[in-house]
C-alpha positions in Angstrom: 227.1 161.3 16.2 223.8 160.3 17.0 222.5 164.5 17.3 222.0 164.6 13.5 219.7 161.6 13.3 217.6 162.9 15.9 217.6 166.7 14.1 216.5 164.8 11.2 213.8 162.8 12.5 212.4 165.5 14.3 212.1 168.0 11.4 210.0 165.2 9.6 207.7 165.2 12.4 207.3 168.3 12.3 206.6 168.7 8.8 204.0 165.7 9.0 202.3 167.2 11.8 202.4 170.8 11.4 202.9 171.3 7.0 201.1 175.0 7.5 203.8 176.3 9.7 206.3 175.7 6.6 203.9 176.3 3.7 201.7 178.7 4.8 199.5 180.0 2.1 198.0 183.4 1.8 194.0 183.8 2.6 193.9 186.3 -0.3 195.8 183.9 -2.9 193.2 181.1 -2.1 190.0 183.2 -2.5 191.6 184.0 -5.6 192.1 180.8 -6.7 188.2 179.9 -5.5 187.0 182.8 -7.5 188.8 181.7 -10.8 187.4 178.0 -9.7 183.6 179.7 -9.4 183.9 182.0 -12.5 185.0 178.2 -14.2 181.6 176.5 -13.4 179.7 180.0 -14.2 181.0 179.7 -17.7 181.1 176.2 -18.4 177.5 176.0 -17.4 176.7 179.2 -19.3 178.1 177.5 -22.4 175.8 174.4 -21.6 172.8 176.1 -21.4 173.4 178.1 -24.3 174.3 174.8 -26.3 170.7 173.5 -24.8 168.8 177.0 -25.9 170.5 177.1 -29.2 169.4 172.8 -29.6 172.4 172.2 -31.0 173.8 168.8 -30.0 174.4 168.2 -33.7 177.3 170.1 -34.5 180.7 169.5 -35.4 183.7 168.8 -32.1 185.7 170.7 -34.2 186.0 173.5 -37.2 185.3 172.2 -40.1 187.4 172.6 -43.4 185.7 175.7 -45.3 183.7 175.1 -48.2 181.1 176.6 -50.4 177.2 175.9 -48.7 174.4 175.2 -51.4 173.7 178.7 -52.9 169.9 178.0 -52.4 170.5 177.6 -48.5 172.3 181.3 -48.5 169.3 182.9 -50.7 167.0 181.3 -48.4 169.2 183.0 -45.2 169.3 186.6 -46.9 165.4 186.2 -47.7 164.4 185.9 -44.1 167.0 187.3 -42.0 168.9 190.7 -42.5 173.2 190.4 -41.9 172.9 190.5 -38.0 170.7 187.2 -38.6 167.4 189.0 -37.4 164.0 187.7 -38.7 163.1 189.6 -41.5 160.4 188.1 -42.8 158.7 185.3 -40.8 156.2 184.0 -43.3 158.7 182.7 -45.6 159.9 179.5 -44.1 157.5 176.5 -43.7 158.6 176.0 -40.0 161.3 177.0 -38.2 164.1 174.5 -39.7 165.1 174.0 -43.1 167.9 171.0 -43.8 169.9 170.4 -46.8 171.3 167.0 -47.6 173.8 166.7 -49.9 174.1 163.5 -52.6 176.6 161.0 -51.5 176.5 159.0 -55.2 178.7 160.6 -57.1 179.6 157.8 -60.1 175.9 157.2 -61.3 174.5 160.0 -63.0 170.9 159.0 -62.6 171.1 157.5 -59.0 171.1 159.5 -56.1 171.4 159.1 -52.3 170.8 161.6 -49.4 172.1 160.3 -45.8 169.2 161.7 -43.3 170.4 160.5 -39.9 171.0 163.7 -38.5 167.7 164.5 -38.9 166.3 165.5 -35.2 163.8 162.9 -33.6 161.9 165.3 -32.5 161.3 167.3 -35.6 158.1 166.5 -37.5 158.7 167.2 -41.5 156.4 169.4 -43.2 157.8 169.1 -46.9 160.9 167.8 -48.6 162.1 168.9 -51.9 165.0 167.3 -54.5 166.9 170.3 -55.7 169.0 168.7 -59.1 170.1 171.0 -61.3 169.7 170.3 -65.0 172.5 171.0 -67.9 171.6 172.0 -71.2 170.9 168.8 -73.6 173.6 168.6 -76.9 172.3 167.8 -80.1 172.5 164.1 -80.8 172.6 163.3 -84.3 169.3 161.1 -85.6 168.5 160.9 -81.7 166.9 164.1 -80.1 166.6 165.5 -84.0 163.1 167.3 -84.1 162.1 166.6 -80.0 162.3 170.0 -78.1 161.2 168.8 -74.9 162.3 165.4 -73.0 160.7 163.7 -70.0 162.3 162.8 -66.4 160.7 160.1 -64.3 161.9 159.9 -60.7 161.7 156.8 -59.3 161.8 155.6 -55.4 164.9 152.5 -55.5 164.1 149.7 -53.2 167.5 148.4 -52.7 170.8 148.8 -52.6 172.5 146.8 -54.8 174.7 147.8 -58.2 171.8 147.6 -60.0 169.1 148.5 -57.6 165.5 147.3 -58.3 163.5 150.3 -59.9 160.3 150.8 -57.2 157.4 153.7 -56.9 157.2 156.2 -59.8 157.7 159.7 -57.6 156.7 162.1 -60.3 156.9 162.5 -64.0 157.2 166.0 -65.4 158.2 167.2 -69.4 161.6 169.6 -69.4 162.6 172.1 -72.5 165.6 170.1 -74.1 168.1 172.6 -74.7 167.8 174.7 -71.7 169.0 174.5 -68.3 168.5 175.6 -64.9 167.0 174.0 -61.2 164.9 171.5 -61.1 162.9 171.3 -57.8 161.0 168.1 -56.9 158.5 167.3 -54.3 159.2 164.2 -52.6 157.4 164.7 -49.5 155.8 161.2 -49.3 158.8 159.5 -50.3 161.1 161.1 -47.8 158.6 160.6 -45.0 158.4 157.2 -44.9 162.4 157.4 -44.8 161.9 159.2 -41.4 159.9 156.8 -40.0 161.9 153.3 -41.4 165.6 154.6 -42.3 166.2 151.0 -44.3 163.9 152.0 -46.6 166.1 154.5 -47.7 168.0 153.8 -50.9 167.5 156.5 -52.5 166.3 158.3 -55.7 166.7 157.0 -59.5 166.3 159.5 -62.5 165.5 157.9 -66.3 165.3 160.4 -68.9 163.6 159.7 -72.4 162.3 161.7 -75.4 158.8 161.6 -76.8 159.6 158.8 -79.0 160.6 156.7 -76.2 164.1 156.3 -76.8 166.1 157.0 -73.6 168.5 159.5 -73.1 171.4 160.2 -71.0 170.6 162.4 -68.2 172.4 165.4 -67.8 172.2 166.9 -64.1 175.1 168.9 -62.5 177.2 166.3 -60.0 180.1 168.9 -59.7 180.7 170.2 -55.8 183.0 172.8 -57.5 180.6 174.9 -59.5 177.8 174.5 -57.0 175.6 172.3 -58.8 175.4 169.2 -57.4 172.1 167.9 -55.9 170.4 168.2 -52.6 167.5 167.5 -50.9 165.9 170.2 -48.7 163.6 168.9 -45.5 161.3 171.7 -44.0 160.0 171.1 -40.4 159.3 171.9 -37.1 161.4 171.0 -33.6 158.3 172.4 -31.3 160.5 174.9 -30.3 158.3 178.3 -29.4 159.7 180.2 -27.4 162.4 180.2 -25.1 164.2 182.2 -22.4 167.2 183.6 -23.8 167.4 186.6 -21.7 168.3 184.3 -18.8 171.4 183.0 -20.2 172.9 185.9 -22.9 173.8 188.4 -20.5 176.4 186.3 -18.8 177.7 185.7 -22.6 177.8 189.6 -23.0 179.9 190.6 -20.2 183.5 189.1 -18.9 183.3 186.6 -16.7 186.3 187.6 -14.5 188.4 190.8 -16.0 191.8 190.5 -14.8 191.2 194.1 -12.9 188.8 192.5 -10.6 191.4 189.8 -9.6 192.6 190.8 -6.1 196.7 191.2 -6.5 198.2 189.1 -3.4 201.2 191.7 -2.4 204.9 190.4 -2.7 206.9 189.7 0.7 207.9 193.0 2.4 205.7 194.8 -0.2 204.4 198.9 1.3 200.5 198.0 1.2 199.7 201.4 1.5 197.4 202.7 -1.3 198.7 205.4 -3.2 197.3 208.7 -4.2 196.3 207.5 -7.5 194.5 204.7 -6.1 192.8 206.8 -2.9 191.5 209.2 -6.1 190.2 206.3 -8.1 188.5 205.1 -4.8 187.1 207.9 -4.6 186.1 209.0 -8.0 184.1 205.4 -8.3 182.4 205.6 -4.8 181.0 209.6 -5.7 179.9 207.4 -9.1 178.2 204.9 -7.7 176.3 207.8 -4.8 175.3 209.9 -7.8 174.0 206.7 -9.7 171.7 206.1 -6.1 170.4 209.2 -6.2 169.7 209.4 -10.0 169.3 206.3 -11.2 168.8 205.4 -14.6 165.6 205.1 -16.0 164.0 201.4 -17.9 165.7 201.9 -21.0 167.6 199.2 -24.0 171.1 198.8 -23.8 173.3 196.9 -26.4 174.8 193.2 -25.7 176.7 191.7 -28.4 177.1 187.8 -28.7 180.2 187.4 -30.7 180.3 183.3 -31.9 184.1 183.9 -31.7 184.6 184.6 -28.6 182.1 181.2 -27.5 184.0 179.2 -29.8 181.2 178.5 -32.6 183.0 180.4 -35.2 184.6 177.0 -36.8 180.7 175.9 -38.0 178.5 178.9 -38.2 178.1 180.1 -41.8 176.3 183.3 -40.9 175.7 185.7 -38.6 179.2 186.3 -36.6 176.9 187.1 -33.7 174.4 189.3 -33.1 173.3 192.2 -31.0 170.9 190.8 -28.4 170.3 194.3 -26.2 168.8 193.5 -22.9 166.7 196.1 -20.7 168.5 197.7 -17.4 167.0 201.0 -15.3 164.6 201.1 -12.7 160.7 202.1 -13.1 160.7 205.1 -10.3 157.0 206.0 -9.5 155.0 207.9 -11.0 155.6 205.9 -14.2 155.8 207.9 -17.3 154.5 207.1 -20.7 158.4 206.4 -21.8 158.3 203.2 -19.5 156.1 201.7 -21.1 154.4 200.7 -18.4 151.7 197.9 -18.6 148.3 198.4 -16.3 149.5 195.4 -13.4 152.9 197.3 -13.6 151.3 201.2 -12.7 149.4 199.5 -9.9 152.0 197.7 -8.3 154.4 201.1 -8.4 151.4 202.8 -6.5 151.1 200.3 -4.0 155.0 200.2 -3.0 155.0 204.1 -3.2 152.3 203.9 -0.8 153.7 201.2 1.0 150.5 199.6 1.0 152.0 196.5 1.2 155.7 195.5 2.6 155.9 192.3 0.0 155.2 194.5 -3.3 158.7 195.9 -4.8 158.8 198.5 -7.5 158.3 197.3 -11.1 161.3 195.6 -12.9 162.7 197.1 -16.3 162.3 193.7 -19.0 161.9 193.6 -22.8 158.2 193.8 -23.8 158.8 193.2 -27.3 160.9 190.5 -28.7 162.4 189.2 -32.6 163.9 185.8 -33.4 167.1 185.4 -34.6 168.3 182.6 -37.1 171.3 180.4 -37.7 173.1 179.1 -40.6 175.5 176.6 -39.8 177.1 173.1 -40.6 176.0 170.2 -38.6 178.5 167.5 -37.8 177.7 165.6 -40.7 178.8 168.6 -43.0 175.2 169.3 -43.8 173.8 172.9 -43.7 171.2 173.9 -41.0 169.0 176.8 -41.3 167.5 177.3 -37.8 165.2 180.0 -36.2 165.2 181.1 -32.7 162.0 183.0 -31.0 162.8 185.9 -28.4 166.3 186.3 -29.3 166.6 190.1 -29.3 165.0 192.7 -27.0 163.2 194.9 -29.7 162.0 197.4 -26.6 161.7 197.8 -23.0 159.1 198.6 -20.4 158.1 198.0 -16.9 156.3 195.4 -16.0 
């Protein structure tokens, strides 16, 4: 009776002191498992840098529901950037961020408010425009009879009541009466001191009156629906020049971990033995790799796609889809032709280490000599529309250097 008890209490003993001997795991199936942990951190801090290089710490957690962006920002994107979002044309934007804020009053058709807190801190604004589009004027009987043109005053508000105190006179201009189209206003002045105090900011209010004096109701689109609603554009400048993309995009170009590379841990009682199949592939991939060594492959561009879908930015980026970044691979074998594009230091340095001059000098390296900025347009978390370039995005050409 009292052998059981003592079977027992040794086989807990044994499992407290010894757990290996019963769960033994397999070397292979935890370098595995530490490879998937280290290709984890590669790609979680490739993502953080890339949300660091892209300055992005404004957009949305999550996809936002689709909807229509101000036509004027997507004219603006097709002007200086081609489909793959490539800078086109560099002279066209007045600094390298453009900002659209959308009108949040949507009951008063003179008043209008523009919530500018996602503005960056430190971005310094170089102009600001108040994009309201204007509806064509009906005929009003004994009223507009014999007036062809009427006259918009746009006035700073200094508070934010139901009836808000009427403050600074912005601008004053004369409009054709029965015509219609895009009004753009500068406000540069106005917006700026918004910047500096945001309780200032209460907003824009619109009178409209005829020559005669007599006031008139305004008539400026308000509808989301067709497009014509107003905004207010903000040019500036984040003091980002430069940058060192091509330290970060090739691990975004490449798998991480492809599930061929994952060594297979065998099954219990499994034949190990390679078979012919395999024993050619070896084969075939180490003759590769000795033909490669003794004919490598010269400095030359070679394409790397950054597809947004596959980082996870698709739910917020308007356009591009991604873009083709190339970056340079090859070596720079002395004597350096005129296809390398060598630079002077670079032809130098390749005589020295062919002359072993000097132990320290290695062989040129194969890097882009030429580089374009790229630009994004995209929703920020506060469902505003970001136009944003990007120096030294994509490799235009390679050399030694």
């Amino acid at each position: 009776m009292l052998l059981l008890p003592r079977l027992c209490v040794c086989a807990v003993l044994l499992l407290l002191l010894d757990p290996v001997v019963l769960f033994r795991v397999s070397p292979r199936l935890l370098a595995r498992e530490t490879e998937k942990k280290d290709t984890h951190e590669v790609v979680s801090k490739a993502i953080q840098r890339l949300h660091e290089l892209f300055d992005i710490g404004d957009v949305p957690q999550n996809a936002l529901p689709h909807r229509k962006p101000p036509q004027f920002m997507v004219d603006l994107f097709n002007a200086v950037a081609d489909s793959d979002g490539i800078t086109k044309d560099s002279g066209i934007l007045e600094g390298n961020v453009v900002r659209s804020f959308e009108d949040k009053v949507h009951s008063d058709h003179s008043h209008y408010y523009f919530n500018l807190s996602s503005f960056g801190k430190k971005e310094k604004m170089i102009k600001a425009e108040l994009r309201i589009f204007r509806q064509k004027q009906s005929i009003v009987p004994g009223k507009s009879f014999g007036h062809h043109f009427c006259k918009i005053d746009v006035y700073e508000l200094l508070d934010s009541g139901i009836k808000p105190w009427r403050g600074n006179l912005v601008t004053s201009r004369l409009l054709p009466l029965y015509t219609q189209g895009w009004e753009v206003i500068n406000v540069t002045q106005t917006v700026s001191k918004w910047i500096i105090d945001s309780s200032s900011n209460h907003g824009f209010l619109i009178v409209t009156t005829l020559p005669s004096g007599n006031s008139l109701e305004s008539r400026f689109g308000r509808s989301q629906k067709h497009g014509k609603h107003a905004f207010l554009v903000l040019f500036s400048d984040d003091g980002r020049r430069g940058s060192t993309a091509t330290n970060i995009l090739p691990l975004l170009g490449q798998k991480a971990l492809a599930k061929d590379d994952i060594p297979r841990v065998p099954a219990p009682g499994e034949n190990v033995v390679p078979s012919d199949y395999q024993v050619n592939k070896s084969r075939k991939i180490r003759s590769a790799s000795v033909s490669a060594e003794r004919n490598p492959m010269s400095c030359q561009r070679l394409p790397l796609y950054v597809d947004f879908e596959e980082i996870g930015w698709s739910g917020w980026i308007i356009s591009p889809k991604g873009y083709n970044a190339y970056h340079c691979k090859g070596s720079c074998p002395f004597p350096l032709g005129e296809g390398l594009r060598a630079t002077n230091h670079a032809t130098v340095q390749s005589i020295v280490n062919a002359l072993k001059l000097s132990r320290d000098v290695e062989m040129p390296c194969c890097v882009p000599d030429k580089l374009h900025s790229i630009n994004l347009l995209y929703f920020d978390d506060e469902e505003n529309v970001v136009l944003k370039q990007y120096d030294d995005m994509v490799a235009v050409s390679c050399g030694c250097h």
